[in-house]
C-alpha positions in Angstrom: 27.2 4.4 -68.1 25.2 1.5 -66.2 28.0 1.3 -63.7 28.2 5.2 -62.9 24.1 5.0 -62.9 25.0 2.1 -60.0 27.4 4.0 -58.3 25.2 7.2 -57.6 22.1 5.2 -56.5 24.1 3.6 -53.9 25.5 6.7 -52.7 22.4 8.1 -52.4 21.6 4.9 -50.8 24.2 5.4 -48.3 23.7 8.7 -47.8 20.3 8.3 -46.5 20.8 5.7 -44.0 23.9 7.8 -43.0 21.3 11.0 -42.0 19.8 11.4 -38.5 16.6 9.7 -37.9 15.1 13.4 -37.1 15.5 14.3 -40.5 14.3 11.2 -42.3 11.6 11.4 -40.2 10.5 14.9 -41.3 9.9 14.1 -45.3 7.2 16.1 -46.9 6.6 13.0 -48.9 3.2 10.8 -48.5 2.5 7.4 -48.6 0.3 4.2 -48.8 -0.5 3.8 -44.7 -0.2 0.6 -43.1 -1.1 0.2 -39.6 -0.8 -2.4 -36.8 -1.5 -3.1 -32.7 -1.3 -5.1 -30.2 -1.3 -5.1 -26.1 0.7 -7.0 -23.5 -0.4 -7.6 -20.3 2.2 -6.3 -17.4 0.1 -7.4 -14.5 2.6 -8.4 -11.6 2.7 -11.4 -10.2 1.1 -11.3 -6.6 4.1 -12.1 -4.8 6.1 -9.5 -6.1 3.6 -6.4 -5.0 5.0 -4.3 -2.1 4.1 -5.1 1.7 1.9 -2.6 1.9 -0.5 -3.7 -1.3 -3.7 -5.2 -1.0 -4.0 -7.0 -4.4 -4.7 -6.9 -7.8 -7.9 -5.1 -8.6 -7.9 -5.7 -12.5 -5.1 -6.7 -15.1 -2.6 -3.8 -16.7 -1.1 -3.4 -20.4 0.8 -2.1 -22.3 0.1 -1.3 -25.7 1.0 0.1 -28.7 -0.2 1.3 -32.5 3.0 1.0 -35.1 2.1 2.7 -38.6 4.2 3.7 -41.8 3.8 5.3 -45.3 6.6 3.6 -46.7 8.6 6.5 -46.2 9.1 6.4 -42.3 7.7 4.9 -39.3 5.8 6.1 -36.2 4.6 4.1 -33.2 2.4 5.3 -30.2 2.5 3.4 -27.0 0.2 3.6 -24.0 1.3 1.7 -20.6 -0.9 1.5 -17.5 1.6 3.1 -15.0 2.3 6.0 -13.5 5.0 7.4 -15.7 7.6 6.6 -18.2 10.9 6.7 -17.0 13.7 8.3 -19.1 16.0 5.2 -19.2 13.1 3.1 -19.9 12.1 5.7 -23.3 15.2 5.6 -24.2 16.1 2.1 -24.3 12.8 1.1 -25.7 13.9 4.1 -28.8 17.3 2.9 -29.3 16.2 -1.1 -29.4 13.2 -0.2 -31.8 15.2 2.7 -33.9 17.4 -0.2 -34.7 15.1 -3.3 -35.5 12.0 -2.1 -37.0 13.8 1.7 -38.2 11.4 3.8 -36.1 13.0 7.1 -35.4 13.3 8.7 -31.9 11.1 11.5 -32.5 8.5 9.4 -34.1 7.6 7.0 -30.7 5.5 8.4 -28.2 5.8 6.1 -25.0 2.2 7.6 -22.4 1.9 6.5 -18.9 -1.7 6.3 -18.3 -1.1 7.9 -15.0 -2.8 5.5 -13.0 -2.2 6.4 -9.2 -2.5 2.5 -8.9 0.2 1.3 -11.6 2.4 -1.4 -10.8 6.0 -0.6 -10.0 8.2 -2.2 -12.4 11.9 -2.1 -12.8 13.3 -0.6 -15.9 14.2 -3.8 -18.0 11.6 -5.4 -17.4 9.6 -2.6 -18.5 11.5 -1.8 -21.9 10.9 -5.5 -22.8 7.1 -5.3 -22.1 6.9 -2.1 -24.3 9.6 -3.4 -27.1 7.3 -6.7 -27.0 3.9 -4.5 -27.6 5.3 -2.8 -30.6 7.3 -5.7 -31.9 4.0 -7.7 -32.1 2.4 -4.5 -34.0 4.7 -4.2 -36.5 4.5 -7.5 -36.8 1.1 -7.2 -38.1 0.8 -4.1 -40.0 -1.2 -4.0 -43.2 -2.8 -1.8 -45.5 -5.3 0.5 -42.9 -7.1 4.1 -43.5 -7.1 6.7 -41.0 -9.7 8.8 -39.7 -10.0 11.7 -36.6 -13.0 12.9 -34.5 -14.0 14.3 -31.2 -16.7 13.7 -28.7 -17.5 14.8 -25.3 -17.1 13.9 -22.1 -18.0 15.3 -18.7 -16.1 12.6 -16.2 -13.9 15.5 -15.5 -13.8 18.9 -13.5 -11.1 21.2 -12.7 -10.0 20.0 -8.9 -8.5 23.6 -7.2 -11.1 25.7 -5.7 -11.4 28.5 -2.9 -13.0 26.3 0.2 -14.8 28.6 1.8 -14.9 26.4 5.3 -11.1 26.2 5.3 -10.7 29.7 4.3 -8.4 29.1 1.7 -7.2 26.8 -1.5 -7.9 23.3 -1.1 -8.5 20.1 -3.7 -12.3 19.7 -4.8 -14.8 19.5 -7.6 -14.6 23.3 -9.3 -17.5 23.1 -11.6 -16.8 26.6 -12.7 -13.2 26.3 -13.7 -11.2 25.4 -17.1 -12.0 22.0 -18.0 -11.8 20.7 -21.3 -14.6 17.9 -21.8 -13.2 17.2 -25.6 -12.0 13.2 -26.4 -9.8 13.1 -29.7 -10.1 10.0 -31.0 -7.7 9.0 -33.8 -9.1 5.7 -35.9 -7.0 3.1 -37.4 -9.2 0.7 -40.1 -8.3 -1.9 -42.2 -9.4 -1.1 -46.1 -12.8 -3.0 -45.6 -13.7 -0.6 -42.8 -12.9 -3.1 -39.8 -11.0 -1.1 -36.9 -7.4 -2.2 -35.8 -6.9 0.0 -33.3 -8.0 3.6 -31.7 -5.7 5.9 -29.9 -7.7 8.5 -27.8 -7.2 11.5 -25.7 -8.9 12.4 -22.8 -7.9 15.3 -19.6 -8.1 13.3 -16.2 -6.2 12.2 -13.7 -6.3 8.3 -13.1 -7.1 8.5 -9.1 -10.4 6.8 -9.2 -8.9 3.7 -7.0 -6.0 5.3 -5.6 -7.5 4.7 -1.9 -7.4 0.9 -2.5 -4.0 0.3 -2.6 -4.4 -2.4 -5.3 -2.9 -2.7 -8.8 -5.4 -1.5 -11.0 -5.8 0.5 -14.6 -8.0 2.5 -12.8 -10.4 4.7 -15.4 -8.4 4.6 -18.3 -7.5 0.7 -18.5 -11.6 0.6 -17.5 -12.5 2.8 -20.9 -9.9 0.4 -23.4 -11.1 -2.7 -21.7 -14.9 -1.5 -22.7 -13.8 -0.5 -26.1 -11.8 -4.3 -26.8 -14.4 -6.1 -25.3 -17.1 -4.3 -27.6 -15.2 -5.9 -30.8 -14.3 -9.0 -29.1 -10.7 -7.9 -28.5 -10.0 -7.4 -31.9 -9.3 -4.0 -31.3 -6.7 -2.2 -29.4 -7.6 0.6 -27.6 -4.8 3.2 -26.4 -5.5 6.0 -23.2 -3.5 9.1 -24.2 -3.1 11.4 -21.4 -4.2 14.9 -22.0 -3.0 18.1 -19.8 -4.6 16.7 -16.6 -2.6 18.5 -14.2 -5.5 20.3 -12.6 -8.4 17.9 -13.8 -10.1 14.9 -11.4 -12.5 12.5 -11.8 -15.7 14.4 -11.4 -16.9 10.9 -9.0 -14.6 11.7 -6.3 -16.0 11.7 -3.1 -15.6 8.2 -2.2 -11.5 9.2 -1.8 -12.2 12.4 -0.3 -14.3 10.5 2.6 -11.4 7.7 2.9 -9.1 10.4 3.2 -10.6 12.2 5.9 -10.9 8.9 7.9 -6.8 8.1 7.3 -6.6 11.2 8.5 -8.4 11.0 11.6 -6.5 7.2 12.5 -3.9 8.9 12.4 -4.3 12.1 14.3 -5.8 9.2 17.0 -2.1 8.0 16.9 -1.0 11.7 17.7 0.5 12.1 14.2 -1.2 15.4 11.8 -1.6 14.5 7.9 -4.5 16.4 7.8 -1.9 19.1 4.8 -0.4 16.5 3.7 -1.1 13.7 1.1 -1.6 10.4 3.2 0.3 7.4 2.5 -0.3 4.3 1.3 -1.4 0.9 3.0 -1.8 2.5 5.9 -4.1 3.9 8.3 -7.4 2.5 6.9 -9.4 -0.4 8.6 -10.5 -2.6 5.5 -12.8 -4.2 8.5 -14.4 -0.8 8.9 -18.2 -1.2 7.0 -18.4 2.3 6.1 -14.2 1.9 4.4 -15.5 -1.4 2.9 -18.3 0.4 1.6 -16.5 3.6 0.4 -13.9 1.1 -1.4 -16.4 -0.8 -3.0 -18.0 2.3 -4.5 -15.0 3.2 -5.5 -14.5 0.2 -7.5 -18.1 0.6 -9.2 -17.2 4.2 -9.9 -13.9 3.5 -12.1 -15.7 0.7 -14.0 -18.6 3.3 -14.3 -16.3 6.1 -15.5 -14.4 3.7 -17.9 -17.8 2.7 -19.6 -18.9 6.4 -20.0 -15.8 7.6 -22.0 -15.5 4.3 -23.6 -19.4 4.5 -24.9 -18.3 8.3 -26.3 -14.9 6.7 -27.8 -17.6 4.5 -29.7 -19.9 6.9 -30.8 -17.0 8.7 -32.7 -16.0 6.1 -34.4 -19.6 5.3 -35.6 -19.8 9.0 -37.1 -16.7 9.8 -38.4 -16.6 9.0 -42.0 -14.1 10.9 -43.3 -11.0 8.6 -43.8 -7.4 8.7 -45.4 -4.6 6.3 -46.2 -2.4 8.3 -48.2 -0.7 10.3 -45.5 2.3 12.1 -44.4 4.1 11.6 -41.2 6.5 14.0 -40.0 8.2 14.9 -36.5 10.4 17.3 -35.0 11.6 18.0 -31.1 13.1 20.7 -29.0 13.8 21.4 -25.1 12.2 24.2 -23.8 14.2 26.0 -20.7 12.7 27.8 -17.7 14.2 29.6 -14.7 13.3 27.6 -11.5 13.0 27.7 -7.9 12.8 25.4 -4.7 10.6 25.5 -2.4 11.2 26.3 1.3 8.3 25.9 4.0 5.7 22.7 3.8 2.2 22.1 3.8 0.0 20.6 0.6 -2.2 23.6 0.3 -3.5 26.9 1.6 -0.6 28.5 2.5 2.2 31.0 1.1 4.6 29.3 -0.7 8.2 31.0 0.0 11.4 30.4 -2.3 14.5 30.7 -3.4 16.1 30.8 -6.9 17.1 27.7 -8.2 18.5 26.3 -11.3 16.6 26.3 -14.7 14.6 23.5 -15.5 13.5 22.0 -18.9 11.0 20.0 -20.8 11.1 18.2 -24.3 8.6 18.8 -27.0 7.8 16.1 -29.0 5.8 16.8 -32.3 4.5 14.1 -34.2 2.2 14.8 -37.1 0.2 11.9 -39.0 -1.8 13.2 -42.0 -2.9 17.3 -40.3 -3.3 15.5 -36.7 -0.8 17.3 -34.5 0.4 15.5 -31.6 2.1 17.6 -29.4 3.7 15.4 -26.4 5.9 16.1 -23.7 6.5 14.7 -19.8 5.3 17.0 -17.4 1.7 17.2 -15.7 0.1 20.1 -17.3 -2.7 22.5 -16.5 -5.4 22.3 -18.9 -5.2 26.1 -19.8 -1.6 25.5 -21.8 -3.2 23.0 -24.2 -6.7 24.9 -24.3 -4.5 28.0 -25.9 -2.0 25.5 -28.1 -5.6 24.4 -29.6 -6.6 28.0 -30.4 -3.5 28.8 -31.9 -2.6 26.0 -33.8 -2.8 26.4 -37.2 -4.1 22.6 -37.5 -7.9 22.0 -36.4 -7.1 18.5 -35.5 -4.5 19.4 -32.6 -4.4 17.1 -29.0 -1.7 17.5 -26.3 -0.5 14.1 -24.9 1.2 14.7 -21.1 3.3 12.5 -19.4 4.8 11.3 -22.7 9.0 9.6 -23.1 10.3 10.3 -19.8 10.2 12.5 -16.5 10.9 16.3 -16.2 12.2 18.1 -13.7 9.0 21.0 -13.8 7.2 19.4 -11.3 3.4 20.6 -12.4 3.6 23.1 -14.9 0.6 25.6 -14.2 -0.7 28.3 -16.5 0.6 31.8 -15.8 -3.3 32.5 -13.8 -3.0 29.7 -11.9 -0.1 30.8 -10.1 -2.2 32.7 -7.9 -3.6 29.7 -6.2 -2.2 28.1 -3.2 -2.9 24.8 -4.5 -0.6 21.6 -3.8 0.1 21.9 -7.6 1.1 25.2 -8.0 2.7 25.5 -4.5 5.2 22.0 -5.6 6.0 23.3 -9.2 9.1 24.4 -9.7 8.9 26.6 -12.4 8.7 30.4 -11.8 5.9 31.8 -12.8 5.1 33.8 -16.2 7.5 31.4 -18.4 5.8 28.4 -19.4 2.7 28.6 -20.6 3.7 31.0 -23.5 6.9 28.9 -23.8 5.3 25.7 -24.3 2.3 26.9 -26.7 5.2 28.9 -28.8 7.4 26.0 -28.6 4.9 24.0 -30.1 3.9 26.3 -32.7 7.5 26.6 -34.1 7.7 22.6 -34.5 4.4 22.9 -36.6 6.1 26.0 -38.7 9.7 23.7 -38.8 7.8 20.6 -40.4 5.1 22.4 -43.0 5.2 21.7 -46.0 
């Protein structure tokens, strides 16, 4: 009898490591939770920026949150680039999947979006994220986990009617959607200290794009503020939100460097004026009123970072509630659209013409810990779509993270109003209009309903 009782539990054994990681990862069961963090910084060396760089403003990271229940695994990474390359998401899940048994769906690798993020080649990369969360799982222990929300008004809806130009242009639109919400998830250790918060927050990192330096901009401003509060013994992750029509509400500084790139060039007899100026060019650093504009600039992302990190704070003073018996459950699907290519030029205010083009797709990622829904994917979205995944979501603790394990092929995904605008955003996506919103919140909706209970 002992050896037939032997033989079935290591079938069952077998079995289990045999089944897709998916499906492990979508147990009803809960668990003791353990949590852990860390951050790594990914800062270039100064010889290996680009030609046309002019230094490093402040130090970039990546960094990550690994948690279990004992019954599966989740880790959420933020990394102050641009964007997470496919290769580098996958590579990172396979390595990590392997070693520490973290399933695909249950990583969520954010690019902070800084328009000022270091370029960095794709191994080099996976080992600076693989690092972060190998050092977090590293130190896991038993940790409670609590949710709240603040406010913050560092961001405004950037497409407007410009009544001067007669016609859509990029400014501050005090009247449109904007979601001023922050989502702050709270990981403690049993005697109440905090390991690590993961927050979310609608705004696109542009702040210091005009300086052509290597900086976190905003959000690696806002988790330096938070770390430095508890003398670094905290980790502090930026999760993007659906930013794909939200600015920094302190913009003018790049709006006036702008217009002056603009004008050195015109001098030269070349027209950016619809266009988005490069790089490293066209901007005399010797110029008083460009030093000037660069310096505020630089005030105004610290300033920025110390206003969200301040309301990051002030939820995690008030929110008492906590748990550490939780459930963590995921689930993913790809979402088609039919798509189109554009055919005339020009970065706003005109009639966009185009043609048909082949369908284009986006992967939902789903990650639930405790009743926080995490709803992820890759594309720049307009803050509508998440506003309405909020409404209808039968959880109350519901964030969309953008820019999340890999590039798309959307372009900016709009909401179905918005493709009335001749904005640069909507005029560049390539996804026709009336399809994505709906299919994105729905999309969504039927993970939640695939992983109840």
């Amino acid at each position: 009898m002992r050896q037939r009782f032997i033989f079935i539990k290591t079938a069952v054994v077998l079995f289990a490591l045999s089944m897709p990681a998916c499906l492990l990862a979508q147990s009803t069961e809960r668990g003791t939770l353990k949590a852990g963090a860390a951050k790594v910084d990914i800062t270039p060396a100064e010889k290996e920026l680009p030609k046309n760089s002019f230094g490093i403003l402040d130090h970039v990271h990546a960094r990550a949150i690994v948690i279990t229940n004992g019954v599966t695994s989740a880790a959420l990474v933020s990394v102050d680039v641009g964007g997470i390359s496919t290769p580098v998401y996958e590579a990172v899940s396979k390595r990590v999947g392997g070693e520490f048994g973290i399933p695909a769906g249950n990583l969520l690798i954010t690019g902070t979006h800084t328009h000022s993020g270091p370029r960095i080649e794709t191994n080099k990369m996976t080992e600076y994220i693989y690092e972060a969360i190998k050092t977090a799982f590293g130190r896991m222990e038993p940790a409670k986990l609590s949710y709240g929300t603040g406010v913050s008004y560092i961001n405004v809806n950037r497409n407007l009617w410009d009544d001067e130009r007669r016609g859509w242009w990029e400014g501050p639109n005090y009247e449109g959607e904007s979601d001023k919400t922050v989502s702050v998830m709270i990981f403690r250790k049993l005697n109440g200290d905090p390991i690590a918060v993961y927050y979310n927050y609608a705004m696109h990192a542009v702040a210091a794009g005009q300086l052509d330096m290597v900086s976190g901009d905003a959000p690696g401003a806002a988790s330096n503020y938070i770390e430095d509060s508890f003398d670094d013994k905290v980790v502090a992750l930026w999760s993007t939100g659906a930013c794909g029509d939200q600015n920094p509400v302190y913009f003018q500084q790049t709006f006036d460097l702008r217009d002056i790139r603009i004008a050195d060039y015109a001098a030269r007899g070349e027209d950016i004026s619809n266009a988005m100026p490069p790089g490293g060019t066209g901007l005399d650093r010797n110029n008083p009123r460009v030093a000037k504009l660069m310096n505020q600039q630089k005030q105004i992302c610290l300033s920025m970072g110390q206003m969200l990190g301040e309301e990051v704070l002030h939820v995690m003073r008030t929110t008492k509630r906590d748990e550490n018996y939780v459930r963590i459950a995921s689930a993913q699907k790809s979402v088609s659209f039919p798509g189109r290519k554009r055919l005339n030029a020009g970065r706003a205010g005109y009639e966009g013409q185009y043609e048909d083009a082949d369908s284009v797709s986006v992967k939902l990622y789903y990650l639930q810990i405790d009743d926080i829904a995490v709803c992820a994917l890759g594309s720049e979205v307009f803050n509508h779509i998440a506003n309405r995944l909020k409404k209808e979501s039968p959880f109350a603790r519901t964030m969309m993270v953008t820019l999340t394990n890999g590039w798309t092929n959307t372009g900016y995904i709009p909401n179905d109003e918005a493709y009335g605008y001749q904005t640069f955003e909507v005029l560049s996506s390539r996804v026709k209009p009336g399809y994505a919103e709906s299919g994105i919140v729905n999309g969504f909706l039927d993970l939640m309903q695939e992983t109840k209970y």
